[in-house]
N, C-alpha and C positions, 0 to 999 in steps of 0.2 A: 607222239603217236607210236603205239605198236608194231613192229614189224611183221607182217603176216606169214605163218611157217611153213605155211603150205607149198609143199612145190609137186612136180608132174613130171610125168617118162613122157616126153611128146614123142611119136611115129610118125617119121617123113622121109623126107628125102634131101640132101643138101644138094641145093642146084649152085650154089654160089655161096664163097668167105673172102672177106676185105681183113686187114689189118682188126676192123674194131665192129664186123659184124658178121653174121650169118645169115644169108638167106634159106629159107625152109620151107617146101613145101610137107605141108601138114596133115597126114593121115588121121591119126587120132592122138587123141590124147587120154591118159590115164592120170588120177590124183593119189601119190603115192603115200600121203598119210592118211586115207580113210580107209576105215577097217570093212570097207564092201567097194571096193573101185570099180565103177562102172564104165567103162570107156564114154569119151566124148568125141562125135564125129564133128569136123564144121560140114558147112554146105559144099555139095558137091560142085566141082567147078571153081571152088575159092581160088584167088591167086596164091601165090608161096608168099609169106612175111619175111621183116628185115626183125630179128631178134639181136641184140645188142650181147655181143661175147660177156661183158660185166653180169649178165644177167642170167646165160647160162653155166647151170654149177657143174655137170660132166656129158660130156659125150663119145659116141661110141659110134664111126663111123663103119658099117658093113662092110660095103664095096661090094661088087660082083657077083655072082651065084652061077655057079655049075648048070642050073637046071634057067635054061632059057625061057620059060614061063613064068617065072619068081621072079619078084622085081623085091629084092632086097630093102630095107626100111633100116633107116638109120635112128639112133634113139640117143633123144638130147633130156636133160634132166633140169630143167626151167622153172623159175621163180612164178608162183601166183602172179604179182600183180601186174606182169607184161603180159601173161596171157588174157588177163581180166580186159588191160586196156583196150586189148586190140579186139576183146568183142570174142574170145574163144572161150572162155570160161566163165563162170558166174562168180 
């Protein structure tokens, strides 16, 4: 079986990391091989997911923002088919 190439800039927030996972709550998500990327939102209110570290290829935690209105978004760079499983992507 083919390994699918697709991966995705997901926008969240990290609420929580173990040793061998990240929890993420999920603002959107973008598909960084297609040549018109549409963002994808989940439903509002979703809980955050356990993303398995093996499965994310980089991230890029923010932190903090000067401006107390901004809630800064973290952006993690995730393989297709955890997103697929979990019901956030097609």
């Amino acid at each position: 079986m083919a390994t699918d190439p697709r991966t995705y800039s997901v926008y969240g927030t990290l609420v929580r990391s173990t040793e061998k996972a990240m929890l993420i709550q999920v603002h959107s998500i973008v598909q960084l091989t297609s040549p018109q990327p549409e963002p994808i939102y989940p439903k509002e209110g979703a809980a955050p997911e356990w993303f398995p570290k093996t499965q994310i290829l980089d991230y890029q935690i923010t932190g903090p923002t000067e401006d107390p209105d901004s809630e800064p978004l973290d952006e993690f760079t995730i393989k297709h088919w955890i997103l697929s499983e979990k019901g956030l992507v097609k």
